[in-house]
C-alpha atoms as an extended CHARMM CRD file, in Angstrom:
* protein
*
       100  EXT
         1         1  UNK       CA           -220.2670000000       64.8560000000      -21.2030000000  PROA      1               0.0000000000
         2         2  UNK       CA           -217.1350000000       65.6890000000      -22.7020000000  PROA      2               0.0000000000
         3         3  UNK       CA           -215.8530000000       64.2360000000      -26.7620000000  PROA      3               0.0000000000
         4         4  UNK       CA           -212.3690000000       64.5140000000      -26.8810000000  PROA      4               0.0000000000
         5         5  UNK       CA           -210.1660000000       63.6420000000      -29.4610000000  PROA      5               0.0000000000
         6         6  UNK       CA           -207.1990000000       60.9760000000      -29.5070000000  PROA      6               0.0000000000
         7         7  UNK       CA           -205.4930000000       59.5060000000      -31.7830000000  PROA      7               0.0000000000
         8         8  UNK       CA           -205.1030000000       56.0490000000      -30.1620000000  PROA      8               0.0000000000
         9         9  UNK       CA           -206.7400000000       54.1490000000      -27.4850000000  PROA      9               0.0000000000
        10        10  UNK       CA           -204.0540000000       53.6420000000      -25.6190000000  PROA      10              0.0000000000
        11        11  UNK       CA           -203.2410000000       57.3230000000      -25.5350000000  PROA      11              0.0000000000
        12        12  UNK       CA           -206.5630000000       58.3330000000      -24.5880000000  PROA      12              0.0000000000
        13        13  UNK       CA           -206.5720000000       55.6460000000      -21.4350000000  PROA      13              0.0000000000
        14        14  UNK       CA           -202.9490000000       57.0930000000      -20.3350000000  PROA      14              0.0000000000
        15        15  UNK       CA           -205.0740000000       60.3700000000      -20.1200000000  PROA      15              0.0000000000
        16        16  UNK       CA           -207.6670000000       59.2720000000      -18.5080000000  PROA      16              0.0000000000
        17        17  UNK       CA           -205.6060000000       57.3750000000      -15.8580000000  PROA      17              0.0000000000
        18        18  UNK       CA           -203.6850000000       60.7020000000      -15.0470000000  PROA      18              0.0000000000
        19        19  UNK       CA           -207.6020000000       62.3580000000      -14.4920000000  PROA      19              0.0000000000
        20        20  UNK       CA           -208.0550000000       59.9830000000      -12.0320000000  PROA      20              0.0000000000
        21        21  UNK       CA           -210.2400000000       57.4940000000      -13.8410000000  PROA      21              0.0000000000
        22        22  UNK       CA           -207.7270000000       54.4150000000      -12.6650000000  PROA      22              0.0000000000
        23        23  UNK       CA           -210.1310000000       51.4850000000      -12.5670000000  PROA      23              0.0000000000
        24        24  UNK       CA           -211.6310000000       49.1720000000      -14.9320000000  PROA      24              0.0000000000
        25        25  UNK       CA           -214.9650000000       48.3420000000      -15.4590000000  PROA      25              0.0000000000
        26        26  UNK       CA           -216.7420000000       45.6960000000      -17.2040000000  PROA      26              0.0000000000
        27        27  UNK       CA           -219.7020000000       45.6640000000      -19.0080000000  PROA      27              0.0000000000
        28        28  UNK       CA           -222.4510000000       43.0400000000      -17.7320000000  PROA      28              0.0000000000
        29        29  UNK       CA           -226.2000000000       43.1030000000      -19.1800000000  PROA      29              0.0000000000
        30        30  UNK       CA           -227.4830000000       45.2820000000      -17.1040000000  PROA      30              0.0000000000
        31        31  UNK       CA           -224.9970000000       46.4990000000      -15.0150000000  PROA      31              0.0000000000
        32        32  UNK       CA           -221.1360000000       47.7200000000      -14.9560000000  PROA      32              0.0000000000
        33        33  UNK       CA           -218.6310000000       45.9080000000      -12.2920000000  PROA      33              0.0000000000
        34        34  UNK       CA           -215.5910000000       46.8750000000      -10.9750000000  PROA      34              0.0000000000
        35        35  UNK       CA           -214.1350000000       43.8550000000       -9.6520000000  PROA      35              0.0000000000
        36        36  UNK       CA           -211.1820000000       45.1320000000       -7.8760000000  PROA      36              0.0000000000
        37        37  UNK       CA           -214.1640000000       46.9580000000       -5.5310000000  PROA      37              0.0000000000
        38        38  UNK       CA           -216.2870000000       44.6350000000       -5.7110000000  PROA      38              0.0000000000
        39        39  UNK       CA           -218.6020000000       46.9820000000       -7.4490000000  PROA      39              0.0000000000
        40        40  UNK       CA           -222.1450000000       45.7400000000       -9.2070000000  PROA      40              0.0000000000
        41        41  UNK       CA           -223.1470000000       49.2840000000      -10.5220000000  PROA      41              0.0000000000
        42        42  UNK       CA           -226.4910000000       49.8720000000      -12.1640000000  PROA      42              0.0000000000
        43        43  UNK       CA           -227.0810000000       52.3030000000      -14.5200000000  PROA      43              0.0000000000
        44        44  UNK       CA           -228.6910000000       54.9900000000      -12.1360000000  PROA      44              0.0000000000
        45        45  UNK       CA           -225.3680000000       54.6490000000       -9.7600000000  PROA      45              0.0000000000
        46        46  UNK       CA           -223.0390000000       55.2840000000      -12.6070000000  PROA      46              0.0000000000
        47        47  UNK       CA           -221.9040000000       58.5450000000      -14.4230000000  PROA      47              0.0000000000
        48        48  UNK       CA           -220.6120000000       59.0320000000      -17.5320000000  PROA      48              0.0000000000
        49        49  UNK       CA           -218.2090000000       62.1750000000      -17.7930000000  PROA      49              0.0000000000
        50        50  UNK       CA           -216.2010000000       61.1810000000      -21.3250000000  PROA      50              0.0000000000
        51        51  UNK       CA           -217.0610000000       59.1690000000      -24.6770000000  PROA      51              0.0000000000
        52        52  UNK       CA           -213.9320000000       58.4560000000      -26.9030000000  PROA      52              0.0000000000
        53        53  UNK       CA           -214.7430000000       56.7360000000      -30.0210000000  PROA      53              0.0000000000
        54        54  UNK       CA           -212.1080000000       54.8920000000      -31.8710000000  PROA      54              0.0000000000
        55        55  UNK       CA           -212.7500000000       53.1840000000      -35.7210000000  PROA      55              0.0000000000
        56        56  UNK       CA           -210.2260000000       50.5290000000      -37.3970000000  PROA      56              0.0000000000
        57        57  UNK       CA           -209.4330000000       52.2880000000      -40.3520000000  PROA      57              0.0000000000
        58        58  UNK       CA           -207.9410000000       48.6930000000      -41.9090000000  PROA      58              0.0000000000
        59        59  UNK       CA           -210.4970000000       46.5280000000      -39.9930000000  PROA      59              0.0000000000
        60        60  UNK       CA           -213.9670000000       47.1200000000      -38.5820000000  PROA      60              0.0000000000
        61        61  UNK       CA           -213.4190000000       44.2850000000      -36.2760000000  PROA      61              0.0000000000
        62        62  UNK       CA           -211.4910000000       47.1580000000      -34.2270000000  PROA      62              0.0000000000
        63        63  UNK       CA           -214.3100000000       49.8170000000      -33.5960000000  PROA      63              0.0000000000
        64        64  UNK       CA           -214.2640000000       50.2920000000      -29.9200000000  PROA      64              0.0000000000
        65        65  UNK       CA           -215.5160000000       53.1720000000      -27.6740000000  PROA      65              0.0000000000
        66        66  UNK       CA           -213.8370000000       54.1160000000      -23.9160000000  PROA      66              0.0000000000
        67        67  UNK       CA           -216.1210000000       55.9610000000      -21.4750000000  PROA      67              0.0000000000
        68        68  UNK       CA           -214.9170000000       57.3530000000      -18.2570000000  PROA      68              0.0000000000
        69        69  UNK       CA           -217.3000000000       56.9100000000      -15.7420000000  PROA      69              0.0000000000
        70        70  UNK       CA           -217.5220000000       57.7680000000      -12.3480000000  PROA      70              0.0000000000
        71        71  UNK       CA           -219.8300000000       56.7340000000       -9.6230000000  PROA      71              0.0000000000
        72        72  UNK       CA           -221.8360000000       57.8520000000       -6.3370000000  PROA      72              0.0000000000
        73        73  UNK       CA           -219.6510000000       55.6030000000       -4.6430000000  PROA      73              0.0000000000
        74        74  UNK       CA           -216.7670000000       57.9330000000       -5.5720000000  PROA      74              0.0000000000
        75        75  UNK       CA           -214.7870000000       55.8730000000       -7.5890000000  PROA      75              0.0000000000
        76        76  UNK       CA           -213.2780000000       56.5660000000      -11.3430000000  PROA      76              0.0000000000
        77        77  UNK       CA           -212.4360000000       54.1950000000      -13.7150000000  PROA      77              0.0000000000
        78        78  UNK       CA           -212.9350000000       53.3780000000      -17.5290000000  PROA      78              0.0000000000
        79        79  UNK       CA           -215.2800000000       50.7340000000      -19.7160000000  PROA      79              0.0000000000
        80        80  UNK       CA           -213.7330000000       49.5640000000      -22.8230000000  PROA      80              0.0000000000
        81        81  UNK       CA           -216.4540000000       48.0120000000      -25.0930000000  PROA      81              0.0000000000
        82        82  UNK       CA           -216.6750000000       46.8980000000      -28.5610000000  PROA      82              0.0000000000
        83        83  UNK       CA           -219.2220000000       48.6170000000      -30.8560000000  PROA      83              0.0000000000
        84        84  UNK       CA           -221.0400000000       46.9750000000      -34.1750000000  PROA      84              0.0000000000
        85        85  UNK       CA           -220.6000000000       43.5870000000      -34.9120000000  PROA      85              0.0000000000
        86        86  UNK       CA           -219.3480000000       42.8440000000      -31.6100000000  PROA      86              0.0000000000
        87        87  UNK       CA           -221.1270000000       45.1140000000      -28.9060000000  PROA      87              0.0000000000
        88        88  UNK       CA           -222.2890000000       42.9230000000      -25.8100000000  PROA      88              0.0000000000
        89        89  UNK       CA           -225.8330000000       42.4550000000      -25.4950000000  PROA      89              0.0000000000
        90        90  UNK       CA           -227.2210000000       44.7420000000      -22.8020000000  PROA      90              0.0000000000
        91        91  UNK       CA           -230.8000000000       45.5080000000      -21.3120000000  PROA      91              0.0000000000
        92        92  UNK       CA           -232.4860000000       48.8560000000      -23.3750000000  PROA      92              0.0000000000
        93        93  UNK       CA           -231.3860000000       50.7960000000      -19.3870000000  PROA      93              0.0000000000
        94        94  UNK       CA           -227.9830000000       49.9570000000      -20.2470000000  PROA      94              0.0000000000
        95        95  UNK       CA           -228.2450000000       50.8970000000      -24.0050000000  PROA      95              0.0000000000
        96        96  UNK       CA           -229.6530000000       53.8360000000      -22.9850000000  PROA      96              0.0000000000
        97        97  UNK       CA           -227.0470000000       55.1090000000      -20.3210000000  PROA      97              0.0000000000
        98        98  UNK       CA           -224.4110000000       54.2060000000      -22.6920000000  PROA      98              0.0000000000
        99        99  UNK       CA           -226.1740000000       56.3610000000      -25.7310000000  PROA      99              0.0000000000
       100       100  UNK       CA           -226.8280000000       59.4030000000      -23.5800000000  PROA      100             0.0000000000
């Protein structure tokens, strides 16, 4: 898994877009979902090949982390999630994948 270093979020999905990771997921309990596919991925059919962690430096409120994933299905895209005080609540397979 790569760390790389961005200075915004928005950079860091431009990136990722030109790697190939051009769809979006969304994080469900226990499972991602691409709904342009429509994709119910659990967390066995997912990889995750990138973290990116971004803090508000003003606000904590906007603490978010992008992971590019990609999936035995052969399909790229990114999750954008909230971390701390607003992180979804997920099943401990989920919180797990996502912490590896």
């Amino acid at each position: 898994m790569n760390y790389n270093n961005y200075p915004t979020l928005s950079g860091a999905l431009n990136e990722l877009k030109q790697k190939g990771y051009t769809e979006d997921f969304n994080l469900k309990e226990n499972c991602i979902v691409c709904s342009t596919r429509s994709l119910e991925l659990k967390p066995e059919e997912f990889y995750i090949d990138e973290v990116h962690r971004f803090e508000g430096m003003s606000n904590p409120d906007d603490n978010s982390v992008i992971y590019a994933i990609s999936t035995s299905h052969g399909v790229k895209g990114v999750l954008v999630d909230a971390y701390g005080a607003y992180a979804e609540a997920i099943t401990p397979e989920m919180a797990k994948k996502l912490r590896a």
